[in-house]
N, C-alpha and C positions, 0 to 999 in steps of 0.2 A: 504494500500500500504506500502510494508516493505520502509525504509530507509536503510542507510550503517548501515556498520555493528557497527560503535558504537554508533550510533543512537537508534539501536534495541536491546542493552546490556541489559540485565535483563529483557526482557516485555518477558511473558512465552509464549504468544502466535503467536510470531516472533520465540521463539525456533526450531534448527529439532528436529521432532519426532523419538525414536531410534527404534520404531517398524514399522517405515515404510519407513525406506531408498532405501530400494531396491525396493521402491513402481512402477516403471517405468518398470522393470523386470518381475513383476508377472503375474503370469496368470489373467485372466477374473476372475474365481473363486477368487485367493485370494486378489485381489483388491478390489472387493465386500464386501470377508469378513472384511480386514481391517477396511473399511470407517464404515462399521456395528459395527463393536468392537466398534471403538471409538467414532461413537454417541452413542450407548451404556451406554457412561459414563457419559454424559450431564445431562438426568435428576436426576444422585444421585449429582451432581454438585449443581445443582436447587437446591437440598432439603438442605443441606448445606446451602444455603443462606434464607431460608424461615423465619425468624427472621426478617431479613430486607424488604422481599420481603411483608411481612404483615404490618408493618408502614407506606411502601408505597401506598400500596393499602389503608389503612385508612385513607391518608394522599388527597389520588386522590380523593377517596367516599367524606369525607366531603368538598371536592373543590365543588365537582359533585352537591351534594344534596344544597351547597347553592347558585348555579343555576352559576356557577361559568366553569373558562376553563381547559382544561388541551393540552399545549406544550412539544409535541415533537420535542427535534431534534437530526439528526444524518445526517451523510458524510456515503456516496457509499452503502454499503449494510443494514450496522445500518439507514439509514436514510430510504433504501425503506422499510424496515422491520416497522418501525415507521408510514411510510405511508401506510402501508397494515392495521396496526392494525387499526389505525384511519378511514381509509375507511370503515372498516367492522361491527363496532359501529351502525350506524347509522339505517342499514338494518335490526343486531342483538336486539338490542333492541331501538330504537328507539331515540335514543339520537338526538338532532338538528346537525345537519352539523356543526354547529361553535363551537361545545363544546367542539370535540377533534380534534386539528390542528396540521397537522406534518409539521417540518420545514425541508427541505430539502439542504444541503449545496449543490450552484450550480443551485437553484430553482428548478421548477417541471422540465425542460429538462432533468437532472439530473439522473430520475427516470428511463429511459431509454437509456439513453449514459452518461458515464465518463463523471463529467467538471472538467478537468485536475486541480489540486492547488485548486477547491472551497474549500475543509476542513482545508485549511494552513487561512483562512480569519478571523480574531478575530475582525471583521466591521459586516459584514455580519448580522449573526444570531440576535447581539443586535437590530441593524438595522429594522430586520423584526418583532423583537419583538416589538418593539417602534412601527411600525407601526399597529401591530395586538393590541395595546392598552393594551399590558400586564397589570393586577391590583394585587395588591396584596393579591386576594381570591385567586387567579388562580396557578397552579402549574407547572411546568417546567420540564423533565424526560430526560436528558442527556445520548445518545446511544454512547458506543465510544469502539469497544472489547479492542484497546491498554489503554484506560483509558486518554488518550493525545492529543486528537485529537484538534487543536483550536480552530476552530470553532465551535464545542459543549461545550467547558471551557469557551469560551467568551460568550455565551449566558448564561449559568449558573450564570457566574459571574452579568450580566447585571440584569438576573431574585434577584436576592440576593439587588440589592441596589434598586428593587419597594419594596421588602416585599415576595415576593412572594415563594413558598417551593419549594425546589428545590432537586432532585431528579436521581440519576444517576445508569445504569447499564455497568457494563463493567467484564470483561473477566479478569483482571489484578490487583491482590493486591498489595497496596498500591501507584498506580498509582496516577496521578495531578489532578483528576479528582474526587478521594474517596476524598482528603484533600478539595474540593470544596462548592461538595454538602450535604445539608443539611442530605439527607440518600444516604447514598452509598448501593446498590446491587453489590456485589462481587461473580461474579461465576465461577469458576477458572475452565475453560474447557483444561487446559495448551497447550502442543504444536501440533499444527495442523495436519493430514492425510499429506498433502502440505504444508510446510513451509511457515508460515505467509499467509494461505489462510482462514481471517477469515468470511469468506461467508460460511464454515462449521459446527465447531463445535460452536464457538463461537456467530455468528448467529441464529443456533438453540436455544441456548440460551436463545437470548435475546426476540425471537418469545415466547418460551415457558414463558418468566416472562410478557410480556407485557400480553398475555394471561390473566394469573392470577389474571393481577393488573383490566383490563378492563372487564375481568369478575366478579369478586367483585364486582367492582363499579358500573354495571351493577343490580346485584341482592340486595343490598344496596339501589338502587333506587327505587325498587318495580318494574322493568323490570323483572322476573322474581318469579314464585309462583313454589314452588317444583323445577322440574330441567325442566321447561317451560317457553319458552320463550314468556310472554304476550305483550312486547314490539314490537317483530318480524314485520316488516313494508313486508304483502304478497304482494311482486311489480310482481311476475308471478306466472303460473301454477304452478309448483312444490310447491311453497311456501304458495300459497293457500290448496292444498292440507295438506300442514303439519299445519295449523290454523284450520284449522277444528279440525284436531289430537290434536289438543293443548287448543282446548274448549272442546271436548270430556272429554281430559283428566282432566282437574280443572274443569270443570261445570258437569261432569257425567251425561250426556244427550247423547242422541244417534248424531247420520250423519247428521242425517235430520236437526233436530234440531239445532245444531251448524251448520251449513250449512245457513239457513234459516235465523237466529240472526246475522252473520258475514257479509250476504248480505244487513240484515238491518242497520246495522254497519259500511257500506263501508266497510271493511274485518277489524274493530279497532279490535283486539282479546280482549283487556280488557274491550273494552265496550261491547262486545258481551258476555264474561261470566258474567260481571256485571248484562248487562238485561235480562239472564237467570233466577240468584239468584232472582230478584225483580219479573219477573212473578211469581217466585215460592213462593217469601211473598204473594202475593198478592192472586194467589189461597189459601193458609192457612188462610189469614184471611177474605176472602168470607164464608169461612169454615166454620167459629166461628159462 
């Protein structure tokens, strides 16, 4: 949410954008094209920050692998984007529910309607961290595209006197938020399609770094052999179907087979290519 105007002095992503003023005017086509232009420029934005955005990710893995949590938060769009990534963990590769916890300013209601002022609360976030037992294995990932938001600064700051690594992306260099956290991701999407609408560029973003970082962490863990997901929790049809595909492809065994093994498995995919490999020591050494 923009503030007055000199509130919003220098944040790039409160800027108007000069190629798209007359955005209200244009046709269908060239509204289209605009918005396309300028996500366009997001992921060479990303790559720019891929330095920091790989500390991170090494920083999350070894939270991850020493059985450790990983805190998000974020206010209005950064926060549900936080709670999307962290919901889709668990399905992906199997990570427990408590591992990655998104904090949302304004609590879960939040996630579905405005709570007007929750991101102005510097109470808040510490609050819910004290109560989730933050320790100091555990790491803390600050979502804020203006870099300032208080509510993600004050949990930061909170995470920083347990011990705990702390960690932030935002849209805005040199913002209160890089002088905070232990690594700052900096990905300068600058100024927006809509003046100060950063549910756009900035947004995209921060989806595409969280990505990154819980993907890693992810294949780091041994959820992942090649670019299969052994972790994958199949909770329906469709996804049964692709566990099959995905012991097919690491156990190189036919349908049936993987089919067969996954059923005897409860559909674990790791445990099914696992007792694939073992029937097959086990024929070789009958062999002998």
């Amino acid at each position: 949410m923009a503030g007055s105007a000199s509130g919003t002095k220098g944040i790039s992503t409160e800027m108007q954008n000069a190629r798209t003023r007359d955005l209200s005017s244009m046709s269908t086509e060239e509204i289209m094209r605009a918005i396309n232009e300028e996500d366009f420029t997001v992921p060479s934005a990303v790559r720019e920050a891929l330095p920091d955005i790989c500390r991170a990710a090494e920083a999350v893995s070894a939270a991850v692998n020493s059985g450790n949590r990983i805190f998000l938060l974020g206010a209005g769009t950064s926060g549900r984007i936080a709670a999307l990534d962290a919901a889709e963990l668990p399905p992906t590769f199997g990570f427990p529910r408590s591992q990655f916890k998104a904090i949302m300013a304004g609590g879960t209601k939040a996630y579905l309607r405005a709570v007007e002022g929750a991101e102005d609360s510097t109470s808040d976030a510490p609050e819910r961290l004290k109560r989730g037992r933050l320790s100091s294995g555990d790491a803390v990932i600050g979502i804020t595209a203006s870099g300032r938001t208080p509510f993600v600064i004050a949990g930061l700051k909170y995470a920083q006197t347990k011990g705990s690594r702390t960690i932030c992306i935002t849209s805005n260099k040199g913002s209160e938020i890089t002088r905070v956290a232990d690594i700052a991701i900096v990905v300068e999407t600058g100024a927006e399609v809509i003046t100060g609408s950063t549910r756009m560029k900035a947004g995209t973003a921060q989806k595409l770094v969280l990505n990154m970082i819980s993907t890693f962490a992810g294949i780091r863990a041994g959820r992942v052999v090649g670019n299969n997901m052994v972790g994958m929790k199949p909770s329906n049809k469709k996804l049964r179907f692709r566990a099959v595909d995905i012991v097919v492809n690491v156990a190189k065994c036919g349908r049936a087979e993987a089919t067969r093994r996954l059923e005897d498995c409860d559909y674990d995919i790791a445990a099914a290519i696992a007792a694939i490999g073992l029937g097959r020591n086990k024929d070789r050494s009958n062999r002998k």
